[in-house]
Legacy VTK file of the C-alpha trace (Angstrom):
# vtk DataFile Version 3.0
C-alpha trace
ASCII
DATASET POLYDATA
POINTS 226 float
-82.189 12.112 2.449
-78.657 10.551 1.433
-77.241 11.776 -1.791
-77.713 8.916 -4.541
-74.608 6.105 -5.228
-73.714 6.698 -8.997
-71.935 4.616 -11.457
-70.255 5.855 -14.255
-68.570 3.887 -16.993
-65.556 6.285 -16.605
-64.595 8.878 -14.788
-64.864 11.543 -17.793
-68.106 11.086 -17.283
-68.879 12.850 -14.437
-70.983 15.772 -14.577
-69.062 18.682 -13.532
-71.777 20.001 -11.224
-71.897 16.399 -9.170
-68.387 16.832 -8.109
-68.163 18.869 -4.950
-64.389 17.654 -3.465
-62.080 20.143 -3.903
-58.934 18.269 -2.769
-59.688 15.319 -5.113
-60.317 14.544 -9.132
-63.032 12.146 -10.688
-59.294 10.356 -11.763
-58.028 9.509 -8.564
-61.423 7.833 -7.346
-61.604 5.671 -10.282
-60.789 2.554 -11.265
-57.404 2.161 -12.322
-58.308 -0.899 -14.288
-61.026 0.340 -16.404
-61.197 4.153 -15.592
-64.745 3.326 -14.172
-66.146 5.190 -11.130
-68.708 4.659 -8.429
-69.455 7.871 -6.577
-70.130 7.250 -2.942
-71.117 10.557 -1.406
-70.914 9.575 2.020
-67.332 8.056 1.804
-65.927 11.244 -0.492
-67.319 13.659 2.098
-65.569 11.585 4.778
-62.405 11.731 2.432
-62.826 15.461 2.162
-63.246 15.902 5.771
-60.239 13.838 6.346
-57.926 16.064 4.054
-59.425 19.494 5.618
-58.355 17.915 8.958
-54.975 16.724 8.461
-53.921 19.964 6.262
-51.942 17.344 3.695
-52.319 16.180 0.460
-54.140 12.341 0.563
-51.771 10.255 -1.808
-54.354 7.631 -3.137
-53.264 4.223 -4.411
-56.699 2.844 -4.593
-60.675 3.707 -4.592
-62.885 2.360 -6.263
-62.225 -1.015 -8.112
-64.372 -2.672 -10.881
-65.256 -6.237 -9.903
-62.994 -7.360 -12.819
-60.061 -5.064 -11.792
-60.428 -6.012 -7.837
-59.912 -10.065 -9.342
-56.936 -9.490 -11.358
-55.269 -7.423 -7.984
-56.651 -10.738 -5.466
-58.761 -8.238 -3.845
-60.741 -9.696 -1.195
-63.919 -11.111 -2.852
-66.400 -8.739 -0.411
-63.916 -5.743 -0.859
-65.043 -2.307 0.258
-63.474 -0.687 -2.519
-66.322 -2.438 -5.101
-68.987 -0.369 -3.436
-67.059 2.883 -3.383
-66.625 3.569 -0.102
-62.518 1.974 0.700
-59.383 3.966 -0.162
-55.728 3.137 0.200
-53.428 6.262 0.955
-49.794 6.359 1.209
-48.486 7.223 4.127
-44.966 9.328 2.209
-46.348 11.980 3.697
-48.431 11.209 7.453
-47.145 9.844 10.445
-49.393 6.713 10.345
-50.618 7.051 14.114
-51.826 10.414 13.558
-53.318 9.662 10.317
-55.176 6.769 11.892
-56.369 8.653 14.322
-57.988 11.690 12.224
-59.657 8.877 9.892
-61.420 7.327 13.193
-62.581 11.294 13.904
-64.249 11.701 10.943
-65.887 8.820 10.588
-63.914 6.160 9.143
-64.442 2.568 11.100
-62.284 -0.189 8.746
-58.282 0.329 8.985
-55.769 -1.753 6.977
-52.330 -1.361 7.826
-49.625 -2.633 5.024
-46.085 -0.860 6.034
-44.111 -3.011 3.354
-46.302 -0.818 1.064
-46.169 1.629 2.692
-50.144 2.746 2.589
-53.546 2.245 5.199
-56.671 0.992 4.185
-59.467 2.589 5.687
-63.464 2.274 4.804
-66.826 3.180 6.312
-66.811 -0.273 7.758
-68.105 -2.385 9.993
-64.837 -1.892 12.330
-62.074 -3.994 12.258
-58.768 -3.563 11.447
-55.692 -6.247 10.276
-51.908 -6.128 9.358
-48.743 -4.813 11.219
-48.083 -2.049 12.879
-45.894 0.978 10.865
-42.435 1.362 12.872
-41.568 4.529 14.710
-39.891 6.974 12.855
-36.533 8.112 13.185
-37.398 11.541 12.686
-41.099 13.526 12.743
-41.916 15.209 9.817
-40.407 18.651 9.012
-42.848 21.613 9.534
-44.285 23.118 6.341
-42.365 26.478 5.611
-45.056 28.919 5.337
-46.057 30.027 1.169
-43.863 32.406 0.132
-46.498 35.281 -0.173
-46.767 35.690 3.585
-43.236 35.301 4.046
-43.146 38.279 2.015
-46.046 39.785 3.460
-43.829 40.158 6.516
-40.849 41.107 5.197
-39.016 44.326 6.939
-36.961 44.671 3.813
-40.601 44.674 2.189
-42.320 47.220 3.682
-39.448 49.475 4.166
-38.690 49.118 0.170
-42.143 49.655 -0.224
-42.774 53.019 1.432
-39.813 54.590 0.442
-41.438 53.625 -3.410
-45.110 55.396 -2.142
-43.285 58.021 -1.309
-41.097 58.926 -3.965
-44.234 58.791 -6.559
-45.752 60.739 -3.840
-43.047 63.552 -4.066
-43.357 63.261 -7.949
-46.759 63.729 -7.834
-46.737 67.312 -5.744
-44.332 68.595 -8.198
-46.880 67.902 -11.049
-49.469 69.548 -9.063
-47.546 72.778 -7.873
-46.967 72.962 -12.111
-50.598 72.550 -12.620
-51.767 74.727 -9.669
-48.781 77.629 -11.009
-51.323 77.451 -14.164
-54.506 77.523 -13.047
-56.646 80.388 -12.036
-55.591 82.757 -8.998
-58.123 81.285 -6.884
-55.863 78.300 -6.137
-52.925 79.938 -6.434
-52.305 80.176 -2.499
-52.343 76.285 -2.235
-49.066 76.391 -4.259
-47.020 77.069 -1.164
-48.159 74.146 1.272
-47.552 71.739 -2.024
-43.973 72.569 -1.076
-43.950 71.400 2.647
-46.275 68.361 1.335
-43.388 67.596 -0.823
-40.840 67.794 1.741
-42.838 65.442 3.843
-42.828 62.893 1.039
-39.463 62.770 0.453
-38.479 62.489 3.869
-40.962 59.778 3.828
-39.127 58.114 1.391
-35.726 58.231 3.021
-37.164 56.784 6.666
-38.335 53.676 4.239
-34.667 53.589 3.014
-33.197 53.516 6.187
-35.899 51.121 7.350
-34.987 48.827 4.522
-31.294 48.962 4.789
-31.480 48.271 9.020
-33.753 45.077 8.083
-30.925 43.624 5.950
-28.679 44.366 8.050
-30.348 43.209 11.024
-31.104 40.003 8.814
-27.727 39.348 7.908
-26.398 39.545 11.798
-28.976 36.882 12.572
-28.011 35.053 9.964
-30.834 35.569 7.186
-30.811 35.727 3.895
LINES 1 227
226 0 1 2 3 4 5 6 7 8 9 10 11 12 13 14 15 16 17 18 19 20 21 22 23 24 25 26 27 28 29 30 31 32 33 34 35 36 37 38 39 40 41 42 43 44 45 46 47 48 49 50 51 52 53 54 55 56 57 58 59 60 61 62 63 64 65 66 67 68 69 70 71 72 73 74 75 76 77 78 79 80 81 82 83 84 85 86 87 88 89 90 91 92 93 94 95 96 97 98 99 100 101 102 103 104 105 106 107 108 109 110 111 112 113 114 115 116 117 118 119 120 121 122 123 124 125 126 127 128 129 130 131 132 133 134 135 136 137 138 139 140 141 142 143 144 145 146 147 148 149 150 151 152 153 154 155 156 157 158 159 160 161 162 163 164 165 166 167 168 169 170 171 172 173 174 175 176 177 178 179 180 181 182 183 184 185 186 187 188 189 190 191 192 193 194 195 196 197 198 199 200 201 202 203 204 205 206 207 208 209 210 211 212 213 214 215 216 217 218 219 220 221 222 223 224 225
């Protein structure tokens, strides 16, 4: 069974445990005439699934109007957005064809094209579609630089910085034990000696991750990184 349609006289309104769109706020559905909302399951899931597919951020100019809102903007007088299931998104950041496309695969049947404003209407239908096509563009969007925690996750300079620091709080840490071990009872006291090798090990441990971290800047820097 269909999750109910709700109305809310604003969007504050909405019970915290109703909203299940994590890409989206109760404030960007509503009303931007009278902060009133209409929550159409089956069109925010749609929305959702739209966002999750196109891996972008859905601008939205419009939702859901109030009757008196979609007047005073000469909505059409049967306009989708009064039941809650139209939105207008800007296409600043989608190639329209693309977009278009992605909104048909999840579901969406009603497309509205307005490239002097730069947004696309699209609803749960019936299908049809109006308006002019968006021109080409010059040039296709840039690709998204990675988030800088796994650019740093793969950082040479990184890892080699980061042994050499294990390491040296490695070495540190034999010393305190051989000064422990010196102290303790004579039944540990043969241990002392391989504490020194282990040391040793450590702090040649911590000069490879030196030298690993110096060759990855300079490597860098001849490929031209910074």
């Amino acid at each position: 069974m269909p999750d109910p349609i709700r109305t809310f006289r604003h969007y504050r309104d909405v019970p915290k445990h109703l909203w299940r769109w994590p890409n989206f706020s109760p404030a960007e559905i509503a009303c931007r005439g009278s902060g009133q909302i209409k929550l159409h399951p089956g069109a925010l899931d749609k929305l959702q699934a739209l966002r999750d597919r196109l891996g972008k951020p859905l601008i939205i100019r419009s939702a859901y109007r109030s009757p008196a809102h979609n007047t005073a903007v000469k909505g059409a007088p049967r306009s989708k957005h009064m039941d809650g299931t139209a939105f207008d998104i800007a296409m600043t950041n989608h190639d329209p064809l693309q977009f278009a496309e992605a909104a048909r695969a999840v579901g969406f049947l009603g497309f509205g094209t307005y490239p002097r404003s730069g947004f696309i209407h699209i609803d749960l239908g019936p299908a049809r579609s109006w308006g002019e096509p968006f021109p080409a563009r010059a040039t296709a969007f840039a690709t998204e630089a990675p988030p800088a925690r796994e650019a740093l996750a793969q950082s040479r300079t990184l890892r080699g910085t980061g042994a050499a620091g294990v390491a040296t709080v490695g070495a540190a840490g034999v010393e305190v034990a051989q000064e422990v071990l010196a102290e303790a009872q004579g039944a540990v006291l043969p241990l002392v000696p391989y504490l020194d090798t282990l040391r040793w090990v450590f702090i040649a441990l911590a000069l490879t991750g030196i030298a690993v971290a110096v060759w990855a800047r300079v490597d860098d820097w001849r490929k031209g990184l910074r």
